[in-house]
C-alpha positions in Angstrom: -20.0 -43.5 18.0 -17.2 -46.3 17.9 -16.2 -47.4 20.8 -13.3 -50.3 21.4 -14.8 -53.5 22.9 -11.7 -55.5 23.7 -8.5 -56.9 22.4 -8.3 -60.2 20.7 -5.6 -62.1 19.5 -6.2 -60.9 16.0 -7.1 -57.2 17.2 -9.6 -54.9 18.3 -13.0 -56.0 18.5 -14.8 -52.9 17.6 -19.0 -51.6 18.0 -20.9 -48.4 16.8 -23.8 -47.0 17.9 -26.2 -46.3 15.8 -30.1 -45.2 17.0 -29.6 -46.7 20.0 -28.5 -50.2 19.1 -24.9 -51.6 19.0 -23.9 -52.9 15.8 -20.8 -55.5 15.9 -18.9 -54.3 13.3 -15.0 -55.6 12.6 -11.7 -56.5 14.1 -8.6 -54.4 13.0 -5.1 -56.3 13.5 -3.6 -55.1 16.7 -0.6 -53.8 14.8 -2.9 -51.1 13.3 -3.1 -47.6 14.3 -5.6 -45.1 14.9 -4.5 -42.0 13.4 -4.2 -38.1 15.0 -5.4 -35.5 12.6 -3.2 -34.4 10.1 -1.0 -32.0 12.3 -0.4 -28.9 9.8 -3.9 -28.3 9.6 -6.9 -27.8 12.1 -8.7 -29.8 9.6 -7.8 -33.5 8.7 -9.3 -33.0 5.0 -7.2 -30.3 3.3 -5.6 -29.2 0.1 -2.3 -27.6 1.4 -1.1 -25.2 -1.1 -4.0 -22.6 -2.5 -2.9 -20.0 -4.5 0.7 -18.2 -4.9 -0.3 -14.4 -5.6 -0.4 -11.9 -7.8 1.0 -12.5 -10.6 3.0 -11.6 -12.1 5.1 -9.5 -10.2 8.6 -8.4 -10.6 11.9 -7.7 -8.3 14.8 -5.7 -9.6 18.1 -7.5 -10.7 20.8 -7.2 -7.7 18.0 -6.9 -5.4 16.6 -9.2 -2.7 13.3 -9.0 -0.8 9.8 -8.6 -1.2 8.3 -8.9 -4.9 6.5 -5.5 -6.4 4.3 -3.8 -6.6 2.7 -6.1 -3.8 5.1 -9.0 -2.1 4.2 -12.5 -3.9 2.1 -14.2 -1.2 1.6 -18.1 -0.5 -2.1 -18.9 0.7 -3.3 -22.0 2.6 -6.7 -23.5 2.0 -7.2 -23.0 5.8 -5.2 -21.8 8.9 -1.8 -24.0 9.6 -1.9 -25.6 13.5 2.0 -25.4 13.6 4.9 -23.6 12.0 5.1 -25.0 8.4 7.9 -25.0 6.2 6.5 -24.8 2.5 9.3 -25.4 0.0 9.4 -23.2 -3.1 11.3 -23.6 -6.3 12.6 -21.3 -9.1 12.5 -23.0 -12.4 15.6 -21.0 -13.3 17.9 -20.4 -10.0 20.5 -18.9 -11.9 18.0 -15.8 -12.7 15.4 -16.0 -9.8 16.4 -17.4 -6.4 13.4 -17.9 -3.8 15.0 -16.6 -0.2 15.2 -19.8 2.1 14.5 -21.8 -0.3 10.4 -21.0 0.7 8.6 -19.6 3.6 7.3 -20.5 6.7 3.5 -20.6 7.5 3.2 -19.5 11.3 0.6 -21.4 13.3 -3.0 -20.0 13.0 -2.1 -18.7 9.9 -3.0 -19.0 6.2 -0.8 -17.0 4.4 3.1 -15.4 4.3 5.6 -13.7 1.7 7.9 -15.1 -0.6 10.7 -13.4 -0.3 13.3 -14.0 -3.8 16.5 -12.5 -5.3 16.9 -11.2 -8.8 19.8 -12.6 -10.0 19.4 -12.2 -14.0 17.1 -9.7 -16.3 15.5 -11.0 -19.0 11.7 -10.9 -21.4 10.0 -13.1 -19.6 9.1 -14.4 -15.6 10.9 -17.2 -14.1 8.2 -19.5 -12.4 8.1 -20.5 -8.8 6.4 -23.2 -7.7 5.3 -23.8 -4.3 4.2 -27.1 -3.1 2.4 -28.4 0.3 -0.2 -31.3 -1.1 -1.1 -29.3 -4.3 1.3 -27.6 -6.1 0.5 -23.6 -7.2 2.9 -21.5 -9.1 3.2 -17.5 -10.0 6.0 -15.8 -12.6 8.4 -13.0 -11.7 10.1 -11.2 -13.6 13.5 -10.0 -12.9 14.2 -5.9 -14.5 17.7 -5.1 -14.9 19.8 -1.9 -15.0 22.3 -1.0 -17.6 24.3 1.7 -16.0 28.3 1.3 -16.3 27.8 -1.7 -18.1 28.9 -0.1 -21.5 27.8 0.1 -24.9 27.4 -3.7 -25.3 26.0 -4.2 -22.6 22.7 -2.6 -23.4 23.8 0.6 -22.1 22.0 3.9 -23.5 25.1 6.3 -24.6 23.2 9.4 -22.8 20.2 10.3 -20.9 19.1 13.0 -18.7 16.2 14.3 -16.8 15.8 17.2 -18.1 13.2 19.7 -16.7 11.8 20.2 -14.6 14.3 19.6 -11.5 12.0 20.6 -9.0 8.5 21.7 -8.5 5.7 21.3 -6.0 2.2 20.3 -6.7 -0.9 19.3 -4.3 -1.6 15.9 -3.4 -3.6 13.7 -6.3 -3.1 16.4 -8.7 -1.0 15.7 -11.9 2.3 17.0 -12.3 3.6 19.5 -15.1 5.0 18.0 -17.6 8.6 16.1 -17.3 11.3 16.2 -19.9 13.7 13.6 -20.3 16.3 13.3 -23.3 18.2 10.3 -25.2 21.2 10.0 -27.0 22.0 6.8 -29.0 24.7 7.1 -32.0 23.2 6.6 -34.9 19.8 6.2 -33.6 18.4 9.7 -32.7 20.5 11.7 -34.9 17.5 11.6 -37.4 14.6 13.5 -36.4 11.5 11.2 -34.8 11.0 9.0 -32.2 14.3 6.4 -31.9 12.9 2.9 -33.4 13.2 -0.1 -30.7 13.4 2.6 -27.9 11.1 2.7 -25.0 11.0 5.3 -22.0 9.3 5.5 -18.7 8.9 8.2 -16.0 9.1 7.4 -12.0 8.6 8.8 -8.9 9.7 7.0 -5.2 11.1 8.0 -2.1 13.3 10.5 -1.6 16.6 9.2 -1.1 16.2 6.0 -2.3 18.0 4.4 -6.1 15.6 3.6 -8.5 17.6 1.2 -9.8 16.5 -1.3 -6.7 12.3 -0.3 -7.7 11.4 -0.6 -4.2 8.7 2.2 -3.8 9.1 3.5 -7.1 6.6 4.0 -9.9 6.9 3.8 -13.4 4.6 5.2 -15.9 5.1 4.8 -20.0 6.7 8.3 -21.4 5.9 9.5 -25.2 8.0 11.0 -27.7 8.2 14.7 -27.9 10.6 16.6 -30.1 14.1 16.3 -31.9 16.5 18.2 -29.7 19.9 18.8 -31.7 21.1 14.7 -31.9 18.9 13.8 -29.3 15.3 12.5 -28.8 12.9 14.6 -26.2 10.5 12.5 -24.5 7.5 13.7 -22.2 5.1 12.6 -19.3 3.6 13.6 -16.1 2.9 11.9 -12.9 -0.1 11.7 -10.5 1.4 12.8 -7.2 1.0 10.8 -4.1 -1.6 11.8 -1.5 0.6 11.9 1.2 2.7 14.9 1.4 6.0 15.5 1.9 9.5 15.2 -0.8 9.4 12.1 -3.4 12.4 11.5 -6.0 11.7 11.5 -10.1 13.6 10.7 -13.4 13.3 9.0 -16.4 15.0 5.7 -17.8 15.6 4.0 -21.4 15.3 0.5 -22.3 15.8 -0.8 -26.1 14.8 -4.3 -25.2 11.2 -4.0 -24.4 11.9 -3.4 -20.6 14.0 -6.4 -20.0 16.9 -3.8 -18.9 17.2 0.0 -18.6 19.4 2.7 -18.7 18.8 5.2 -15.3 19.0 8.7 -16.1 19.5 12.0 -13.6 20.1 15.4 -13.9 23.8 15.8 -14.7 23.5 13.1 -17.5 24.0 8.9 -17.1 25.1 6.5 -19.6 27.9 4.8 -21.3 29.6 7.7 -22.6 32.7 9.2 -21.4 32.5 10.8 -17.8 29.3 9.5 -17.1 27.5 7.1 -14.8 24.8 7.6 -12.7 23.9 9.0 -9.4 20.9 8.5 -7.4 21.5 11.9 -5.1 21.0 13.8 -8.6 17.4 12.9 -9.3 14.4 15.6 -9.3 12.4 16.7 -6.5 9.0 16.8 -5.7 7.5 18.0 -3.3 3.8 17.5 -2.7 1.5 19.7 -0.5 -1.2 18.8 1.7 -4.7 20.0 0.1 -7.0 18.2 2.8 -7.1 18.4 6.2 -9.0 16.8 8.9 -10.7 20.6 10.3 -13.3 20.0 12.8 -14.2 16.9 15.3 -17.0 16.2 17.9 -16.7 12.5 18.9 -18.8 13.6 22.5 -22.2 15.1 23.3 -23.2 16.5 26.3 -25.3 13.8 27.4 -26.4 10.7 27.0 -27.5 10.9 23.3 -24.6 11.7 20.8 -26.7 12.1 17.6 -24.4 15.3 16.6 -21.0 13.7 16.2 -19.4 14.9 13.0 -15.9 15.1 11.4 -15.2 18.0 8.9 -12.9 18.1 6.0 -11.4 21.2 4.7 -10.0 21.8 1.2 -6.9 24.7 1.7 -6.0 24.9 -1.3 -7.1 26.9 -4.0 -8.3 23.7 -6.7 -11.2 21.7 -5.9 -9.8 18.3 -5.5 -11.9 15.1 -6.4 -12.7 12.8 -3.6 -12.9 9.4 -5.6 -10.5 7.2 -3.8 -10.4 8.6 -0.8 -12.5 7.2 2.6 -12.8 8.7 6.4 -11.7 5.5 8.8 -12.5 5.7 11.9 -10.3 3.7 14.3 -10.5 2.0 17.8 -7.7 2.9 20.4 -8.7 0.1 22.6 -7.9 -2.7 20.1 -6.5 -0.6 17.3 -8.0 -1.9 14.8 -10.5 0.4 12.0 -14.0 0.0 13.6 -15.7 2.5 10.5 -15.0 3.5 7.1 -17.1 6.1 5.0 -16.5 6.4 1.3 -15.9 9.7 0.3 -16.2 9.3 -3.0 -20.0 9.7 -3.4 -19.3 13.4 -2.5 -18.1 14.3 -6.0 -15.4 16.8 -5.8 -14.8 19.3 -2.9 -14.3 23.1 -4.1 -11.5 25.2 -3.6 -11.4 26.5 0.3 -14.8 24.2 0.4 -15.7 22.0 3.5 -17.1 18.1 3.8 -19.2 17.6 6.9 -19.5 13.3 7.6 -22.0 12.8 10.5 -24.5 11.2 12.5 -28.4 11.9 13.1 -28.7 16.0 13.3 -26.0 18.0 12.3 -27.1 21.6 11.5 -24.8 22.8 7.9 -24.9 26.2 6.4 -26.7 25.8 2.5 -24.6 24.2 0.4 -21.9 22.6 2.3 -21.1 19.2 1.2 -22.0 16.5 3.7 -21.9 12.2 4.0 -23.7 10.1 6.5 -22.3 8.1 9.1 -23.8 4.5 8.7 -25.4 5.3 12.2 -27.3 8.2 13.5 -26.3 7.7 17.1 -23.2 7.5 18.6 -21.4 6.7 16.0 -17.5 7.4 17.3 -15.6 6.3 20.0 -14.9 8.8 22.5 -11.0 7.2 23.5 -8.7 7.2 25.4 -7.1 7.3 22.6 -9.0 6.6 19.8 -8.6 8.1 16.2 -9.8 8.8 12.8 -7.6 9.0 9.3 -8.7 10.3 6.1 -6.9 8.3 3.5 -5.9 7.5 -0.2 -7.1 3.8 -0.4 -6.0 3.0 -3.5 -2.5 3.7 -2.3 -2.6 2.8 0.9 -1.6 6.5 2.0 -2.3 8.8 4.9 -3.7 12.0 3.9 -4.2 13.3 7.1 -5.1 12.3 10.7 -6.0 13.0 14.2 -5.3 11.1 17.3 -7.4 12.1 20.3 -7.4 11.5 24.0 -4.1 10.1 23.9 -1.5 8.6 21.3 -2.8 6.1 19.0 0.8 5.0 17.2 -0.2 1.5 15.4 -3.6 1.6 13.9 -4.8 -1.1 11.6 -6.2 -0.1 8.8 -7.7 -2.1 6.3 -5.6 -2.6 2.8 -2.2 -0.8 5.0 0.0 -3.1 4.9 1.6 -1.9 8.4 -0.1 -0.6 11.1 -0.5 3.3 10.9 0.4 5.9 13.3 -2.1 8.5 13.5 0.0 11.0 16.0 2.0 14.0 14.1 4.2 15.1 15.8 2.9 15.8 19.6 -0.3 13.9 20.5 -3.4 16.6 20.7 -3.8 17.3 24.8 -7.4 18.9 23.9 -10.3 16.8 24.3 -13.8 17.0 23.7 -16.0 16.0 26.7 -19.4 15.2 27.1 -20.0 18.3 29.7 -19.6 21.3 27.7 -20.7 21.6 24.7 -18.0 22.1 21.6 -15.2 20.1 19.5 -11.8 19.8 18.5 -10.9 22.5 16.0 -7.6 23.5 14.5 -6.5 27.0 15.1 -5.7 29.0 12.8 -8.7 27.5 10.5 -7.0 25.0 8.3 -3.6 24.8 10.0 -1.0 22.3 10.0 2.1 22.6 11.3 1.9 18.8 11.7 2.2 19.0 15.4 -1.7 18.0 16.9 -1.0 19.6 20.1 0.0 23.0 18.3 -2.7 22.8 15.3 -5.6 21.1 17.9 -7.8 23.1 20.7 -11.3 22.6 22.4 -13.5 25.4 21.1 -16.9 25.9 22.6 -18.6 27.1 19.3 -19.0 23.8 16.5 -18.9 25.2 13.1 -19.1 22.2 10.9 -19.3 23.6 7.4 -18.0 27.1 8.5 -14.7 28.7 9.8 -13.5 27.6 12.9 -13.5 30.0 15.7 -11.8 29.4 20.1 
């Protein structure tokens, strides 16, 4: 231990302590100082910067925001003890322009976004470099889009989506095949796939212009027939867990991607009378094949070793599980308190059930069942708590149930935002530890997504079976 003696004419007279004894040890010169901890840092010893991640990523030209598919995100090498500024520069401003010229590091933090602005499109990704003691850096690359800028511009002289311009499929499935067509003068007259020509097929929110790739996914598209003068090309898509409407079409790019020509359904491009519209993409609209069917989170008694939630395929394909996990999720702090992977289950058939539970469930032969990593006692019993069966790969709510109460802003792990697991009205049926029974939906299998319609207490569990009042 130092300790300061007294104060010379020189300085401080200074003495340690060291197994008992008191060691003499120097004089600093008074006009020394003896220095706070570095105040960015709850550590005096650190590195600053850590890593500037993924990479790389990409932002659509004319847009400004978050990076995709994930936001570019500057890490700490430990937890910032004030607001910090970390300045972040684009090695070419006049394509990529970092927002703010960084981002700011809130205290007790180790990370934030990086928010830029794609100015210019072009091959490769403009650098940013962000630097607080060590310097890390990530590319991004800025896509552009074609439409209205003419012929030499880039622009494609035709495309379409051309069937289908509407269809439904279940959730995770793949889609039926998509048509889209191109027209370039003097490229696809001949029969064969047009040389230097690429295509790609997307899907996103409904409503939203795919020219600004926020949401939106792309995937590669293949050549299919000769159509007259133009070139057919062909691909499906994987459709989103979560049901509901999503937007689709195709676009061409005869620079290797560095800018496309947008397509929709009445035809886009630089030809005469044409440009492009994002209200006239396809639609489709994804169905709901799981449901959350059956839940006892409460035994009569003391002892809850039969706690269960059931899972219930609707729909008439058996639908694979890999991917997919139960989360279980604490009302009292929010947060995800269990997760069961449901993967190891294989698939579930067609109008088939999944029991998960704890220590002594009964199950008709046959029925398809997980553990709980407990045998007793295994779920909160609220108010409110919840559980979420979702796509964790996309970071999408399949389904969900919010129970003794409304449970609005979950946190679930890899969701970016918290989650609400209400639909609709929250579920005034509960499931006490008096009476023996569970939460059911009524009709078996319903969803009007509405929990206080779909949800009642029913004094008979049937996990693996039918639900009955």
């Amino acid at each position: 231990m130092w300790e300061i003696m007294a104060r010379g004419q020189g300085g401080y007279v200074m003495r340690m302590t060291m197994c008992g004894v008191w060691l003499l040890v120097a004089a600093l010169p008074a006009s020394a100082q003896i220095l706070p901890p570095d105040p960015l840092f709850a550590n005096a010893f650190e590195d600053g910067a850590h890593a500037l991640s993924p990479s790389p990523v990409y932002i659509a030209q004319g847009a400004s925001g978050d990076t995709l598919p994930v936001p570019l995100t500057l890490t700490l090498s430990q937890p910032a003890a004030i607001d910090t500024f970390v300045p972040i520069v684009s090695t070419e401003p006049a394509r990529l322009a970092v927002v703010g010229g960084g981002t700011m590091v809130l205290a007790g933090e180790s990370t934030a976004t990086v928010q830029v602005s794609g100015l210019v499109g072009g091959p490769a990704p403009v650098t940013v470099t962000a630097t607080l003691g060590n310097a890390v850096s990530a590319g991004v690359r800025v896509e552009g889009a074609l439409n209205e800028v003419g012929s030499a511009g880039g622009e494609a002289d035709f495309c379409n989506l051309q069937f289908p311009g509407a269809f439904d499929v279940l959730g995770g499935q793949l889609s039926p095949p998509i048509f889209g067509r191109l027209f370039q003068s003097g490229v696809t007259d001949p029969a064969g796939s047009p040389p230097g020509w690429i295509a790609s097929l997307g899907v996103g929110p409904i409503g939203t212009d795919p020219r600004l790739l926020a949401g939106w996914h792309f995937v590669d598209a293949i050549y299919n027939t000769q159509v007259g003068n133009d070139d057919e090309f062909m691909a499906t898509l994987t459709a989103p867990w979560t049901a509901g409407d999503y937007a689709y079409t195709f676009r061409f790019s005869q620079d290797a991607g560095v800018g496309w020509t947008y397509c929709d359904t009445d035809g886009a491009g630089a030809g005469a009378g044409l440009d492009f519209d994002p209200a006239m993409l396809g639609t489709m609209t994804v169905m709901r094949s799981l449901v959350i069917n059956e839940v006892d989170y409460d035994n009569v008694g003391a002892v809850d070793t039969m706690e269960f939630v059931e899972i219930h395929n609707t729909s008439a394909t058996s639908v694979h599980l890999s991917g997919l996990a139960l989360v279980l999720v604490d009302g009292n702090h929010g947060n995800e308190y269990r997760r069961i992977d449901l993967g190891p289950a294989g698939a579930l058939p067609a109008g088939g059930y999944l029991v998960v539970h704890g220590g002594s469930v009964p199950l008709p032969v046959g029925t398809l069942e997980l553990p709980f990593d407990c045998v007793d006692t295994c779920m909160q019993n609220g108010a409110p708590d919840g559980v979420a069966l979702i796509a964790t790969g996309a970071s999408g709510v399949i389904d969900a149930l919010s129970y003794e109460g409304s449970l609005a802003a979950g946190t679930i792990g890899g969701f970016p935002t918290p989650v609400n697991l209400v639909e609709g009205t929250p579920a005034t049926a509960i499931d006490g530890n008096t009476v023996n029974g569970s939460l059911v939906r009524l009709p078996n299998g319903a969803d009007t997504d509405d929990a206080d319609t779909d949800w009642a207490f029913s004094t008979t569990p049937s996990p693996g079976a039918q639900n009955t009042p």
